[in-house]
Each structure stands twice: as C-alpha cells, then as structure tokens.
C-alpha positions in Angstrom: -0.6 -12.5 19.0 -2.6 -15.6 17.4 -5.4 -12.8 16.1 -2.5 -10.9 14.6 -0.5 -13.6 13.2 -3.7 -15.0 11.8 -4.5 -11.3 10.0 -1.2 -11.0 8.5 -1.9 -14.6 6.4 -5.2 -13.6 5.6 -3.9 -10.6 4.1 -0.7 -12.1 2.2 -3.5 -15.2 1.2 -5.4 -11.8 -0.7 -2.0 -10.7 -2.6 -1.3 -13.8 -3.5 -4.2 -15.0 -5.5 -4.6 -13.9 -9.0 -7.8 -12.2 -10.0 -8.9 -14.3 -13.1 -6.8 -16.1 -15.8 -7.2 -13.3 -18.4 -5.6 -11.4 -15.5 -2.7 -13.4 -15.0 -1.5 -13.4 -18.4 -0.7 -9.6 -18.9 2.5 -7.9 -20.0 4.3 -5.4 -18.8 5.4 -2.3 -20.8 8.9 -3.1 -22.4 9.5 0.9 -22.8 7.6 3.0 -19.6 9.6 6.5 -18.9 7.1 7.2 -15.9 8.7 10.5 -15.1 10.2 13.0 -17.3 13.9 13.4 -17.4 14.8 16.3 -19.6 13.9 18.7 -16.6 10.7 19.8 -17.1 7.2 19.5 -15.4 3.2 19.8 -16.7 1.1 22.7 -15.3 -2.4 21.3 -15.0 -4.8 24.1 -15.6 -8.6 24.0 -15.9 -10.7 26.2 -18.8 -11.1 29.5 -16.1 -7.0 28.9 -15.9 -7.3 27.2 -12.5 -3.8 26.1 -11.4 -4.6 22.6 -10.2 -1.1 21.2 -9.7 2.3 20.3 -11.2 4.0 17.1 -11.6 6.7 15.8 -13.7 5.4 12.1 -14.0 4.7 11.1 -17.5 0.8 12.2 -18.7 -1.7 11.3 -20.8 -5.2 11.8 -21.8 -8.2 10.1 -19.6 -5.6 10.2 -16.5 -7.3 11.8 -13.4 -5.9 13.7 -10.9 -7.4 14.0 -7.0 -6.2 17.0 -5.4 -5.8 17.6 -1.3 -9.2 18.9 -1.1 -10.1 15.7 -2.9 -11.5 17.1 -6.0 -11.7 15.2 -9.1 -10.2 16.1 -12.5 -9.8 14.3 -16.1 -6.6 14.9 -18.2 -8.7 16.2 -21.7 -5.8 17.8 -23.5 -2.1 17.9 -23.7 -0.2 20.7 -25.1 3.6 20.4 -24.8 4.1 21.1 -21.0 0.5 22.0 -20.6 -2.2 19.6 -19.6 -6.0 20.5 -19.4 -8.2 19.6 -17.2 -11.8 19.4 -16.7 -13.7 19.0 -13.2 -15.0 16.0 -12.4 -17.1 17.2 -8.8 -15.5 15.7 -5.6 -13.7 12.0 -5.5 -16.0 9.5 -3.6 -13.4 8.5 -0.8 -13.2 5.3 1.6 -14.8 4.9 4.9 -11.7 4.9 7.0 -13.0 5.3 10.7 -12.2 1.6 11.2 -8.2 2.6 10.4 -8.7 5.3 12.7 -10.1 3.7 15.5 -7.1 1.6 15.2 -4.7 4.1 14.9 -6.1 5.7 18.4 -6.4 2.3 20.2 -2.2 1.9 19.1 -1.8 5.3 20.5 -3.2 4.6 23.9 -1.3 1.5 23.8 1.7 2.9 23.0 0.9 5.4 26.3 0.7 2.3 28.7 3.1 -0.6 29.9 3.2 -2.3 26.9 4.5 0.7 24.6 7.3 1.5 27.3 8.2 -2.2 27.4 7.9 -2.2 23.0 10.4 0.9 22.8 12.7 -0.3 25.4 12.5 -4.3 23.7 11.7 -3.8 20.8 7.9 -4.1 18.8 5.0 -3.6 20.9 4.0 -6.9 21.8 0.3 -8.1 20.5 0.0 -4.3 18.4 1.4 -5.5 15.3 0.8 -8.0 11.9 3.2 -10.7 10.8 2.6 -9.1 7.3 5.7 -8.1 5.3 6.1 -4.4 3.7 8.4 -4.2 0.6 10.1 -1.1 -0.2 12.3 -0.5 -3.3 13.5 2.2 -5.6 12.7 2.5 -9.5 14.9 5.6 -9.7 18.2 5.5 -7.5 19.7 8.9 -8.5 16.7 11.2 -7.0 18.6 13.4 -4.4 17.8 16.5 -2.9 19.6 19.8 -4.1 19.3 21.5 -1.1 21.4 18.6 1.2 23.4 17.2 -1.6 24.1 20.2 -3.9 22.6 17.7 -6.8 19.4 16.6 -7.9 21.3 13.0 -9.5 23.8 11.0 -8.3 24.5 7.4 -8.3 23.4 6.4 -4.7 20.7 9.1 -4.5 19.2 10.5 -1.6 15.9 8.8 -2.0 17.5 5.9 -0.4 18.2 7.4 2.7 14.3 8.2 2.4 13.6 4.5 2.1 15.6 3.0 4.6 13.7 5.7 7.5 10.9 4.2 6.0 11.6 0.7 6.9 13.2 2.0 10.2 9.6 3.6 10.7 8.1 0.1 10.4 10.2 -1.9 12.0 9.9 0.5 15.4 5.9 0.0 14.6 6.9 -3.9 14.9 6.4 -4.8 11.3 8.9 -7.0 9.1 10.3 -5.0 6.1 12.3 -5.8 3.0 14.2 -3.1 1.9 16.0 -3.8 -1.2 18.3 -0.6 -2.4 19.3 -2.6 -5.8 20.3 0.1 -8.6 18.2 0.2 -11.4 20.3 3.0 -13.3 20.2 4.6 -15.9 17.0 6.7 -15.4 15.2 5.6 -19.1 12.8 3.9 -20.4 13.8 0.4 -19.5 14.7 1.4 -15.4 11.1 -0.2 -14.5 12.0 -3.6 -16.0 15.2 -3.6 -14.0 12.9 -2.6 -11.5 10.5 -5.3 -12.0 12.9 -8.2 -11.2 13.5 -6.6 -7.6 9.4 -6.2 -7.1 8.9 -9.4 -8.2 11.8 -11.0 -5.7 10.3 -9.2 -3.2 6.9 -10.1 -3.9 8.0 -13.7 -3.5 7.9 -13.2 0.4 3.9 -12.3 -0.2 4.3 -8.7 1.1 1.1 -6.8 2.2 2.2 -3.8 0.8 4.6 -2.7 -1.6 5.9 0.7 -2.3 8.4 2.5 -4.8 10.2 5.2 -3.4 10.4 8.9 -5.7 10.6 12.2 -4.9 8.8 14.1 -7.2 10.8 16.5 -10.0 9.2 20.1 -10.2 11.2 23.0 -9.3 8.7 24.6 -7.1 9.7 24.2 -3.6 6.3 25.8 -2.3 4.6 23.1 -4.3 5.7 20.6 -1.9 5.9 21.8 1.9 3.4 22.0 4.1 2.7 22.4 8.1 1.4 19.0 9.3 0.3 19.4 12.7 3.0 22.0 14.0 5.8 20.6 11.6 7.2 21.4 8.4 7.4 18.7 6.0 7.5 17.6 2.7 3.8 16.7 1.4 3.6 13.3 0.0 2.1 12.3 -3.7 0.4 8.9 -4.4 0.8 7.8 -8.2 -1.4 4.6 -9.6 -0.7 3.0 -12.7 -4.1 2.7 -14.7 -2.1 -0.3 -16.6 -2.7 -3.0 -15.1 -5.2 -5.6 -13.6 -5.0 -3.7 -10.2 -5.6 -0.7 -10.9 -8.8 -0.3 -9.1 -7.4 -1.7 -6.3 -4.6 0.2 -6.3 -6.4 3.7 -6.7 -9.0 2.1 -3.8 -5.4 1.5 -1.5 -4.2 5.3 -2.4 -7.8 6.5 -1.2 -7.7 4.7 1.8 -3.9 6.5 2.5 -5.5 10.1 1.6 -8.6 9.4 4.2 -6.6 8.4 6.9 -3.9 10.8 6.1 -6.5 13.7 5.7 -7.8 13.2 9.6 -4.4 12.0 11.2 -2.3 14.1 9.5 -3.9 17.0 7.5 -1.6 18.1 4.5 0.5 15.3 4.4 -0.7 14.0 1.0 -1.0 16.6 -1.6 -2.7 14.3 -4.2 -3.5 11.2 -6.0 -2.0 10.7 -9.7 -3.7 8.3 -11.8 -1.8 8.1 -14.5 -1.4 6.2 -18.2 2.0 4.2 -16.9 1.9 0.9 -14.9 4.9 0.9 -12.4 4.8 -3.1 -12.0 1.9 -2.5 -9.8 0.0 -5.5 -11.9 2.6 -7.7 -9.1 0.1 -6.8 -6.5 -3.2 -5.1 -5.2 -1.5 -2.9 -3.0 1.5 -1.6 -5.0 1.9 2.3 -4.5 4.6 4.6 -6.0 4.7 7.7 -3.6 6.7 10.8 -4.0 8.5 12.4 -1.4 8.5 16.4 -1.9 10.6 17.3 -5.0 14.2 18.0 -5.9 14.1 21.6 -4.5 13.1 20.6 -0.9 15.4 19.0 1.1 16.0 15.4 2.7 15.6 16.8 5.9 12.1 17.9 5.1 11.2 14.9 3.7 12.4 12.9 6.8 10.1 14.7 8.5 7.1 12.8 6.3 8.3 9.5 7.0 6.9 8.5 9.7 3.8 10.5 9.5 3.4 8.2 6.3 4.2 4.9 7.7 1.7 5.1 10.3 -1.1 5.6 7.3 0.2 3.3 5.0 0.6 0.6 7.8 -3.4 1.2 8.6 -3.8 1.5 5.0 -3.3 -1.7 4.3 -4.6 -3.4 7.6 -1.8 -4.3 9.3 -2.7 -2.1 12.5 -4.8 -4.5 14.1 -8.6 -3.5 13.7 -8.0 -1.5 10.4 -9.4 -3.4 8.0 -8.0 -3.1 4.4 -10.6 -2.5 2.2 -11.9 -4.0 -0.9 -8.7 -6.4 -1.8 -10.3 -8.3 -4.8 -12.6 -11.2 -4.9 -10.1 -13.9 -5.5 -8.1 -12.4 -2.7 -11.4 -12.1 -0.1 -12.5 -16.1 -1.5 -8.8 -17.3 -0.8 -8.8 -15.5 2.6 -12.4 -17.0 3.5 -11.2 -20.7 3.0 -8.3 -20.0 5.1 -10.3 -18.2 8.1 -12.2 -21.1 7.8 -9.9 -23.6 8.3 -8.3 -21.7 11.0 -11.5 -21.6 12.8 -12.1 -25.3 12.5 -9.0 -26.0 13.5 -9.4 -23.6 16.9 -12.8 -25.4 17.5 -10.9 -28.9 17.6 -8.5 -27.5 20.0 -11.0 -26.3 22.2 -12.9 -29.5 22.2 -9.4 -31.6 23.0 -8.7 -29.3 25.6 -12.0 -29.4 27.4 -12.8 -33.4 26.8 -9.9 -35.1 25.8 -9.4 -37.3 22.8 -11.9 -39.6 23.6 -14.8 -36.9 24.1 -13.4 -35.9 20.3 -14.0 -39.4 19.0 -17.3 -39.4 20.4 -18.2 -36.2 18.6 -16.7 -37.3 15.0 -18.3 -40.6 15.7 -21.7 -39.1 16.0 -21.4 -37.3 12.7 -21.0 -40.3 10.6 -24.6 -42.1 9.2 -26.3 -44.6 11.2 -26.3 -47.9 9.2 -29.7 -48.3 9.7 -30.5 -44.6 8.2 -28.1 -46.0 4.8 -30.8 -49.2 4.6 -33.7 -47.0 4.8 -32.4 -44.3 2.2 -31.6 -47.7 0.0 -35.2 -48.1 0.1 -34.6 -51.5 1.9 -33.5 -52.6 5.7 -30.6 -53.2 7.5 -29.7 -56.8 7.4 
C-alpha cells in the first residue's frame, strides 16, 4: 500500500508541473467545432483509392492518422468530404511489456485470496494507485440510435457510457471523478464550457483525464469488432496537435493502442491526430476517445468499457509495475525530488526504528565538520 500510495503522488507530481514558461502561457481556441455537426463524415482515401477510414471529427492538413494495423498516414489534401492521404510507413509504437506484465500479475491476483476478498469488500487491497481518473463529457447529446431511437438528446447516452467507465475503475480500486455537467449546445463554443469542468477537475491533480464521444459516421460496420469472443464497439483515440502536450498526449494514446493491441486485439480502431486541441493543454495525459458511432448501439459499446479501462488504467501507470511512459521533463524532475525525499524520509525511519533517537543523533552528529578540520581549511589552528 505505501509503494502504491507513493506511485500515485509521483504521478499526480508529473501532471502537475508545467513544462516551461512559454508553455504555461498558451490559449485556448475561443471557436473549436472538433466534430462535425451537419451530419456528415470525411472518407480518407490514399492516391491507389485505399479506403483508410472514416471519421466525423473536424480535419485538417498535416493531421495524421494511425490505423489498427498501426500504419502511418498524413492528411495532404482536403476536398469537401474527401481527405487525401499519403503513407507514411508503420507508426514507431511504445514498449509496453512492462504494462503487460502488470496487467498479468493483477490477473493472477485477482485469481487468489486477495481478489475474492477485493470483489466481496471492495478494491483489491495493495493492487491499486491512489491516483485520481477524471472523466467528463464535451458533447452531452451523443446517444445511440439503435437503443434510444435518436442520435441527440439532451442527457445523451454517452453518459451512461461514462458513468460504466468510472464504475469500471472504481471495481479496479481506483478513485474517479465523474462530472456529467452539460455543455450544450453542440457548437463551437461547447469545449470552453467544457474547459471549466476539465479544469475543476484537474484541480484534484488526476492521472488521467478523458472526454467521453462516440464517434458520428453512419457506418455501423465501421465500428464493431470481435474482441476476444465478444462483440463490441471498437474504440478511437483523438489527440489535439494544439497544445503544449501534444507529444505526450499522442505518446499516452500509443501506449493505450500497444496494450490494447496484445490484451485486447481490435478494441482500438485508430489514433486521430488531429488540428483541434480538446483542452488537452490542462494535462499530459488528456485523451478524447470515441465509443463506436451513432449507428451502433449502447449496448455494444458497454461491452468496450471495461476492456478499455483496464488499458487506460495501465496506460497511465496506475496498475502497479506499469510504468507510464515518457511524462515530460518537468514532470520526471518534480517526481525525482519527491522520490527523493520520500526515500530520505524512509531511511530516517528505519534508522529510528533500529537505534533509537539517540543512535540518530549520533549519526547527524557525525556529519557535521570537526572544528579542528574548519581551523585547518582557514589555513590557521584551532584555538
């Protein structure tokens, strides 16, 4: 508990610290659509007229696109609801087998004792992070036409997607804020009401943060997959290329593909770097990720919830012995100074415990100067 309480500050010690102050100073869009909302989609297609995917989030030139077998393409022309795109060879992804290693070691805990006593008590005692996740929702209408007979309405079905979500990581034993604040209409303004919830919510220092969608193409095939004997709705990651972050960002939405891609093959269809920012300058490990599309249902994407929690939570390092990858100098500097603090402080416990305050006395007494040693380096003696 003392390992994992201690990983959970290191990481909210990384979010917290700004990267430089240049960085610090930027501004958000005052106008950022994100998605389009006049019904229709872009069809990215290559020069030999290559189908490479479909997506109704806002594009622009120089935006890249990672596909599921993690191949790499540029946005080089768009042309009303067409978008060209030109290979770029095969995205260099993350090392993830630390995450994984994790993930198996939870799993065989999970098996034993201490996962029977977690589901019948609550969190699996000593398996997870004091970090905080932070879920919200940018677009509150998104609903599911197939359950609700309506792709809009004002309490949308993406928030029933949200709150399994945080259900998902509370049963894991992580602390969630969930915050299903409306942020209607859907325009260009709905990520500055956004903002002000991400930013209350990144007031509690959250490891992660992540923005709810579901996707809006009207292709349901474009969206469901078999993940290990299940139908579900495939996931999309979307990183703003905006903002301060953004390599962090698209280095956190690697690290959710990799794990995703051995754990749970299919689950994410693709990574969107795209022109927007989505308030993900608040953090280094903001995500926006979609949940199927309007044409699928909730049920189907229900069925990715989980699945996705158990990356994301890896992911970001909160399953003890993932790692998080690359979070930032600043962030890695401020997390240093507080390791080592927290190791001094261990080693001065360990000494009271063993010898008492005296024997700790003796020790800080023998690392002051002898007097004599201060005449000699005055170039004179000790009266």
């Amino acid at each position: 508990m003392w390992a994992a309480a201690l990983w959970g500050a290191l990481l909210a010690a990384a979010w917290a610290a700004p990267a430089s102050s240049q960085e610090s100073i930027f501004e958000p869009p005052q106008w950022e659509l994100g998605e389009r909302n006049d019904g229709g989609f872009y069809t990215f297609v290559t020069p030999d007229g290559e189908i490479v995917a479909q997506s109704a989030v806002i594009v622009d030139v120089g935006d890249q696109y990672i596909d599921e077998q993690n191949r790499l393409f540029e946005v080089v022309s768009v042309d009303g609801d067409r978008v060209e795109v030109q290979a770029k060879g095969i995205a260099e992804m993350p090392d993830v087998s630390d995450a994984l290693s994790a993930l198996e070691a939870r799993a065989q805990a999970g098996r034993g004792l201490a996962g029977i006593w977690g589901r019948l008590f609550g969190a699996q005692a000593g398996q997870a992070s004091q970090g905080v996740i932070g879920i919200y929702h940018t677009h509150n209408a998104e609903s599911y036409v197939p359950s609700s007979g309506t792709e809009s309405k004002e309490y949308g079905d993406i928030h029933r997607v949200g709150q399994a979500l945080k259900e998902a990581f509370e049963e894991m034993g992580y602390r969630v804020i969930w915050k299903d604040d409306s942020h209607l209409p859907h325009d260009g303004q709905a990520y500055l009401r956004s903002r002000r919830t991400a930013a209350e919510i990144s007031r509690e220092r959250p490891v992660t943060m992540i923005d709810v969608h579901r996707d809006a193409i009207p292709r349901r095939a474009e969206y469901i997959a078999d993940v290990n004997g299940t139908t579900m709705s495939q996931i999309r990651l979307v990183v703003g290329r905006q903002n301060q972050n953004r390599e962090a960002n698209l280095e956190y939405a690697k690290r959710i593909k990799a794990i995703a891609d051995e754990k749970y093959p299919g689950l994410v269809k693709g990574i969107f770097h795209a022109r927007g920012n989505y308030n993900q300058d608040l953090g280094p490990r903001m995500i926006l990720i979609e949940f199927g599309t309007h044409v699928t249902s909730l049920e189907e994407a229900l069925r990715s919830v989980r699945p996705t929690a158990e990356v994301v939570a890896a992911a970001a390092g909160l399953t003890p012995g993932a790692g998080s990858g690359r979070v930032g100098r600043a962030g890695l500097g401020t997390a240093g100074w507080l390791l080592l603090l927290v190791l001094a402080a261990g080693a001065g416990w360990l000494v009271l415990n063993k010898e008492g305050w005296r024997g700790l006395a003796a020790r800080i007494s023998r690392l002051r100067p002898d007097p004599e040693d201060r005449g000699d380096d005055r170039g004179g003696s000790a009266p």
